[in-house]
Every structure is written in C-alpha cells, then in structure tokens.
C-alpha positions as a printed NumPy array, in Angstrom:
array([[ -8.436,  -9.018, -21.266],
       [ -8.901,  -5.757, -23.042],
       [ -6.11 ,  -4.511, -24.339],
       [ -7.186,  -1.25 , -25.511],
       [ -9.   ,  -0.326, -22.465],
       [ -5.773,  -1.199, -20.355],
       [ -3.517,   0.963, -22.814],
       [ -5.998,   3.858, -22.168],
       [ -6.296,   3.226, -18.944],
       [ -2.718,   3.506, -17.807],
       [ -2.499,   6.803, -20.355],
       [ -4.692,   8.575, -17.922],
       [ -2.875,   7.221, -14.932],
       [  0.338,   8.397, -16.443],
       [ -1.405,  11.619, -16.988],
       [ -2.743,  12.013, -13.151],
       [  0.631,  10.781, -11.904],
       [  2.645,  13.68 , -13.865],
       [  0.145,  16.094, -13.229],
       [ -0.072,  15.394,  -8.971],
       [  3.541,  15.097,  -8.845],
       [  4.314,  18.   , -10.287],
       [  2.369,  20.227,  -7.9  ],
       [  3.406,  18.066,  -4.798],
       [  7.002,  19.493,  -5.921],
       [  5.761,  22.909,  -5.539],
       [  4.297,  22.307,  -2.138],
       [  5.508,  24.375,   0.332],
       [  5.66 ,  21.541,   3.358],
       [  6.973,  24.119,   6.554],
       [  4.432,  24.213,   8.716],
       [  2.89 ,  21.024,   7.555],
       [  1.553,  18.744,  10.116],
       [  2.431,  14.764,  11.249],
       [ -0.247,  13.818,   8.517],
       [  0.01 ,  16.09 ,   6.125],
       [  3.305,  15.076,   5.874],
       [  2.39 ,  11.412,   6.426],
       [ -0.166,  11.094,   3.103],
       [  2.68 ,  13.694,   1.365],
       [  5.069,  11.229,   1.532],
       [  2.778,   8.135,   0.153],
       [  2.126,   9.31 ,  -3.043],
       [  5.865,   8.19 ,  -4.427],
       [  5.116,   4.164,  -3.573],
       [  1.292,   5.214,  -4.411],
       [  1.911,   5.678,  -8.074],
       [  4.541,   3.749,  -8.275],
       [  2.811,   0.467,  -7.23 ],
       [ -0.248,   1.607,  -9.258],
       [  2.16 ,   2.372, -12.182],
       [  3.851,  -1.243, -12.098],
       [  0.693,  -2.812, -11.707],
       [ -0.307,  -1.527, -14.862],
       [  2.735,  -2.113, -16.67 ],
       [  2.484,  -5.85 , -15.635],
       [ -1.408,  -6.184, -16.729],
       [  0.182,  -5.001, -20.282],
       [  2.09 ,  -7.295, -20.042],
       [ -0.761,  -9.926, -19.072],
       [  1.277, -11.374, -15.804],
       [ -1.768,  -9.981, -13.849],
       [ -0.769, -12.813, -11.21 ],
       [  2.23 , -10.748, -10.557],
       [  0.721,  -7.449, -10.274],
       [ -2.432,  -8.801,  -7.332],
       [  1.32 ,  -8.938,  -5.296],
       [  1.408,  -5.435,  -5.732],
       [ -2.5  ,  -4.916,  -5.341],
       [ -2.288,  -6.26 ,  -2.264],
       [ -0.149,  -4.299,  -0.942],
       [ -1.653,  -1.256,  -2.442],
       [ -4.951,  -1.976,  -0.795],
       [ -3.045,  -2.3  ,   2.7  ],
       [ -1.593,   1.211,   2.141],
       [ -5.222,   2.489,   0.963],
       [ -6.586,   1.266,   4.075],
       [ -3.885,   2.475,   6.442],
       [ -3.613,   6.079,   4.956],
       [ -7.72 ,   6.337,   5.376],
       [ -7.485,   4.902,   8.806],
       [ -4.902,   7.53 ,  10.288],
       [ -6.875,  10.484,   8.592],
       [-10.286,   9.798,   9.826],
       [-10.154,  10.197,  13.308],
       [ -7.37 ,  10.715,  16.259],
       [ -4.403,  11.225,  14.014],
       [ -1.544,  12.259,  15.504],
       [ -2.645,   9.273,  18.062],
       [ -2.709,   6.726,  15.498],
       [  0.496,   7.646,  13.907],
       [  2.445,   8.31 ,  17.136],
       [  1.464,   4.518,  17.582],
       [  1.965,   3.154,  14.555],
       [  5.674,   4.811,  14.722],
       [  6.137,   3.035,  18.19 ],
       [  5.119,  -0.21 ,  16.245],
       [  7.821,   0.4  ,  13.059],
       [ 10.426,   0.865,  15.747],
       [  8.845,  -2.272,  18.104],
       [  9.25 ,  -4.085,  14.752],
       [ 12.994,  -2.931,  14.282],
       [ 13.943,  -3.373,  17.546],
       [ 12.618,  -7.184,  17.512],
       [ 14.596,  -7.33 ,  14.502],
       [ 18.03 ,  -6.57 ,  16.041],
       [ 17.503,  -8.497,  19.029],
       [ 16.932, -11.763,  16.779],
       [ 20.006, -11.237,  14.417],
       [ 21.77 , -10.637,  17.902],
       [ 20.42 , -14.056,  18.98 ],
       [ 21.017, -15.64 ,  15.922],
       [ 25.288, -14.148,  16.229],
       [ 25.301, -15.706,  19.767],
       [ 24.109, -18.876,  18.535],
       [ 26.197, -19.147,  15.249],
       [ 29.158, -17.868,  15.588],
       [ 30.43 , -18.394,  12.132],
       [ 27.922, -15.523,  11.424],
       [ 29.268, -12.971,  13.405],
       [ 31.485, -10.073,  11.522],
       [ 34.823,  -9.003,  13.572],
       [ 34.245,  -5.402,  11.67 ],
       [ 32.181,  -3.139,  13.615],
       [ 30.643,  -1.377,  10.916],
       [ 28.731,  -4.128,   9.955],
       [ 24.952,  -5.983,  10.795],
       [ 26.114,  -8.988,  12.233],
       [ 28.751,  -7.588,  14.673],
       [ 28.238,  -7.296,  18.261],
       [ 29.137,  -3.637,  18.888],
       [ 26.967,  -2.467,  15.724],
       [ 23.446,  -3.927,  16.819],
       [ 23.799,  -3.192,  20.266],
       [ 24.412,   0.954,  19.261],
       [ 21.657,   0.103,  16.68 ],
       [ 19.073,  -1.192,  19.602],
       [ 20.25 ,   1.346,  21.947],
       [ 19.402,   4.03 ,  19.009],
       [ 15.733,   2.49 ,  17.968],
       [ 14.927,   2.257,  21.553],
       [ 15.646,   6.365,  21.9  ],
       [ 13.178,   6.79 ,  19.719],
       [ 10.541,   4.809,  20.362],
       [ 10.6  ,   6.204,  24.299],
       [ 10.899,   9.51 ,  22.516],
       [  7.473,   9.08 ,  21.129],
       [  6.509,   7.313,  24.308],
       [  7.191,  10.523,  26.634],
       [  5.123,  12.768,  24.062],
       [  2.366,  10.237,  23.774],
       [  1.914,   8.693,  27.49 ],
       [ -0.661,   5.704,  27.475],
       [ -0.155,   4.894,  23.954],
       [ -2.811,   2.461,  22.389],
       [ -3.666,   1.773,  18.971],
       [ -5.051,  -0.624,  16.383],
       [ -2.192,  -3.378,  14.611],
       [ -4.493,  -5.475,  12.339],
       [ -5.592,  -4.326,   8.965],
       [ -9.327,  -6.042,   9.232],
       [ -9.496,  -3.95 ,  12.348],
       [ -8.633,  -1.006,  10.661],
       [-10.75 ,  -1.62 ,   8.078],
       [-13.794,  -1.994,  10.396],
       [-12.803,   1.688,  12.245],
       [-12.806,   2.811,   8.091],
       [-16.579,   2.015,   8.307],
       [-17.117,   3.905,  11.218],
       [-15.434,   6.89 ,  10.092],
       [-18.042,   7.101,   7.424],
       [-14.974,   8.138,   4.842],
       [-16.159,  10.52 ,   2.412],
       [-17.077,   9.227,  -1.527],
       [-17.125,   5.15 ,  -0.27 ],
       [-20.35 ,   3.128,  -0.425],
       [-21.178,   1.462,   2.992],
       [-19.167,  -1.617,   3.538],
       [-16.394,  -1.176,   1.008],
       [-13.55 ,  -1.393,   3.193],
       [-14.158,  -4.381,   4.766],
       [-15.558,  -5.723,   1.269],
       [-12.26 ,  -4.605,   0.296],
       [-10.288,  -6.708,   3.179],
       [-12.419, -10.031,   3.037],
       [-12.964, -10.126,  -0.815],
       [ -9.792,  -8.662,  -2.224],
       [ -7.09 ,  -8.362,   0.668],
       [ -7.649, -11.609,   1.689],
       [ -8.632, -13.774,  -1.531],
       [ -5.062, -11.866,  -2.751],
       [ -2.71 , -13.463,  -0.207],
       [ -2.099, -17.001,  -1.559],
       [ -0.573, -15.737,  -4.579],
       [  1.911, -12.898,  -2.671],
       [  2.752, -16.425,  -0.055],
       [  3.228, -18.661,  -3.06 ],
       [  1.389, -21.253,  -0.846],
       [ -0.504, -24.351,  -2.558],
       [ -3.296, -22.473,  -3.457],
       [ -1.094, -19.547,  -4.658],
       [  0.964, -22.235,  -6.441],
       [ -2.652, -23.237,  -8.236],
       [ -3.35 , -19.743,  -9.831],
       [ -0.483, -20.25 , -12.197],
       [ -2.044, -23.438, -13.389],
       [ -4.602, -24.787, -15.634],
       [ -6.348, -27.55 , -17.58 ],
       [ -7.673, -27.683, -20.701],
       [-11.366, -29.751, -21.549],
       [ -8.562, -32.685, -22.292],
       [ -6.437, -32.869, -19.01 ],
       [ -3.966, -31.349, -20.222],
       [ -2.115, -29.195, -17.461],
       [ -0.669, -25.682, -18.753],
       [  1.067, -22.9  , -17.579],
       [ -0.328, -18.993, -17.192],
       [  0.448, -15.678, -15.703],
       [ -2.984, -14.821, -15.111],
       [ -5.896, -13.206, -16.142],
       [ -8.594, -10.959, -15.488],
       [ -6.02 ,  -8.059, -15.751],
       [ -9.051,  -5.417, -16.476],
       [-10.023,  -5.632, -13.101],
       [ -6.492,  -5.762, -11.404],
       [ -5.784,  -2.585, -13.283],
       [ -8.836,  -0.709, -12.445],
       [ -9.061,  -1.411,  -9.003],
       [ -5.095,  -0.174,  -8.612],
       [ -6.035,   3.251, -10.387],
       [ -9.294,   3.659,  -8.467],
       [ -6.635,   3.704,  -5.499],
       [ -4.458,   6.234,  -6.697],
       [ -7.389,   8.312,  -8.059],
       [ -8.555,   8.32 ,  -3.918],
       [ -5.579,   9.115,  -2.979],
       [ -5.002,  11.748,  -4.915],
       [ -8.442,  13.63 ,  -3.482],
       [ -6.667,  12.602,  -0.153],
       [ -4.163,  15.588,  -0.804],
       [ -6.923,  17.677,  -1.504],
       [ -8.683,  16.994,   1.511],
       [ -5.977,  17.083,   3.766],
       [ -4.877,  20.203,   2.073],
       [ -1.573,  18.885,   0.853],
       [ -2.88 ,  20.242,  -2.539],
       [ -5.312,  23.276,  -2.685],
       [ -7.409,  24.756,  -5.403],
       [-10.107,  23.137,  -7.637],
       [ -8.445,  19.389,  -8.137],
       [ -7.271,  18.494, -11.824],
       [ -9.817,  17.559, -13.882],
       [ -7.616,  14.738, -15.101],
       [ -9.183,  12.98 , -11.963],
       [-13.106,  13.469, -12.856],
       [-12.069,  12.667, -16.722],
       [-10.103,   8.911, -14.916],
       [-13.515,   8.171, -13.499],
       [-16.261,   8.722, -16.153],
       [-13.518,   6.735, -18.281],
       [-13.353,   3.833, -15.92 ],
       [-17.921,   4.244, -15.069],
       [-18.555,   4.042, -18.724],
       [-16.298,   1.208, -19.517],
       [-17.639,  -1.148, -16.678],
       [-21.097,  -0.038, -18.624],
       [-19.77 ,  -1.55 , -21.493],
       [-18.314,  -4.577, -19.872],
       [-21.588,  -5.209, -17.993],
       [-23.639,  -4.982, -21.719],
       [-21.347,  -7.039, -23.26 ]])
C-alpha cells in the first residue's frame, strides 16, 4: 500500500468535502424539487462513507472499509438511476418500497409477539407492544397509499444489477460504456462475501506464508479501495451541479482530485 499517496489522497477529499458542504449550507432548498432534494440529502452518508473508508485504508483494515465500498457503490448506482430518466416515477416507487419494507417489518415483530409471548411489552409506548405496532402499521400504510393515489399504476425497478443495466442505457454523462454494470459484477458483487462474513468472506482475513504457516490480516490493496470511494464522491459532487443543487463554475478542488488520482495510476502502472 502507499502510504503517502493515501495521506494525500484523503487531504483532497477532506478538502472537497469542506468545500461542497459548505455551499450545500447556503443552498436555498424552497422550491427545490423530489430530486433535487433527493441527491441534496445524500451527500451527508456520501462523504461520510467515503471519509471512513479512507480513514480505515490509513489504517490498513482495507477489509473493513470494501463493507463500506459496497455500500457506497449501491448508493452511486441508485442516485444515477433516479436522475437519468422518469424521476419523480422512480422515487415515488422506491418510497412505496421503503414503506413496503417497514410495513413487512411490523407485521413480523407482530407475528413474532403473538408467537412469544414473553416478548411482548405491557407498555404501550414501546416496539413490541400490541397497541404500538398496530398505530405504527396503520401510520406506514397512510403513507404508502398516499403515494399510491398521486402515483396510480406504480411500477418500478427493485434490483441493483437491474438498475445498473437502465444506468447503461441512460448513457450517464462522464462514464465509459459498461462501467456500471462492470461496477456491479466486478466490484458490487466480488465485495459481498466480506460485508456477509460467509466462508469465503471468512477467507479474506486469512493467509499462508511459502511455509504453511496460517496468519492473520486486515487486508490489502487499500490504494484501490480508497480511490475508487473518492472517485464516488468526486461524481457525486458534479451530481449537484448537474441537478442544479449547486450552481456556478464547480470548485476546482474537483478537477485538481482527478489529475491527482490520473497521474498516480500513471505511476502505479510504470512502476
């Protein structure tokens, strides 16, 4: 791993972060629409996932931080996906689908209080009492038929690789042909044993020396881990300007982020 190019790295991030921030907290949002407010809202977990990330490829626990990539690259794909094409559509639906999701939810934990009944809280203030979840589902369900009578026939996409494929379509502005589903088949997927902790997640933390012996690691390869979580903040930040979240000419600390990161995969490559 290179250190120095990591420390540098996450200066510039820092830099972009306090920069972007700063003039999101001057945005004037009345008037905004579904979206704008939609991508305004991202760019807290954004740079905050991009900013832990780099903290933990400091730290070389890279294993840690392609958790957080992961996720990161889902968000990357899902903000692109609702701004391309039909987007009050496409977030009406995926609303409906947050409250599907919390309305499932309830109904199990209500389940699971009918079938255990040492689980179930007497106080009606709390999760696991009768009274509580059944205001709760009646209150999730108001809104999702809320969004229902404003958006009759509602269909949309769930699945990220399917997202990723309409990505493609929407021939998204400053990506190479093929990138976001290279993106969800090489890095998405090849990401999720280690967030599951399954076997083969289990194996990335392990190695073995040219004598058998089995040791212990965090991970490596933190370079790329890094780069590839400040490449998404550095897109998502043009994503305000685009969507007109921010306006003007865009800071230059975002051209300066990506000559640093061109000319040190030139070096990389040469070395």
């Amino acid at each position: 791993m290179n250190e120095k190019y990591i420390e540098e790295l996450n200066k510039k991030f820092l830099q972009l972060k306090q920069e972007i921030t700063h003039l999101l907290s001057e945005v004037n949002r009345s008037g905004h629409s579904h979206l704008q407010n939609y991508i305004f809202f991202a760019h807290k977990p954004v740079f905050s996932f991009t900013e832990a990330i780099l903290i933990l490829c400091e730290k070389e626990t890279s294993n840690t931080a392609k958790v957080l990539l992961r996720t990161l690259f889902e968000a990357h794909i899902n903000i692109i996906y609702h701004q391309i094409s039909e987007s009050e559509k496409r977030l009406a639906f995926s609303a409906k689908r947050m409250f599907d999701e919390r309305i499932a939810i309830l109904n199990e934990i209500l389940s699971l209080v009918k079938k255990y009944s040492n689980l179930k809280s007497q106080d009606e203030t709390k999760l696991f009492n009768d009274t509580y979840l059944l205001k709760a589902l009646a209150d999730q369900d108001k809104h999702r038929q809320a969004i229902l009578r404003a958006n009759p026939n509602l269909s949309g996409t769930r699945h990220l690789q399917d997202k990723a494929k309409l990505c493609e379509e929407g021939e998204v502005k400053n990506s190479e042909p093929g990138s976001f589903e290279r993106m969800y088949s090489l890095i998405y997927r090849q990401l999720s044993p280690v967030a599951h902790l399954n076997i083969e997640g289990l194996q990335e933390f392990v190695g073995q020396d040219e004598y058998g012996k089995i040791f212990f690691h965090d991970g490596n390869n933190g370079d790329f881990i890094a780069t590839q979580s400040v490449e998404i903040s550095i897109a998502f930040s043009k994503d305000l300007y685009d969507n007109k979240i921010l306006t003007g000419e865009q800071v230059t600390i975002i051209q300066e982020t990506e000559k640093f990161i061109a000319q040190a995969n030139i070096q990389f490559q040469e070395s």
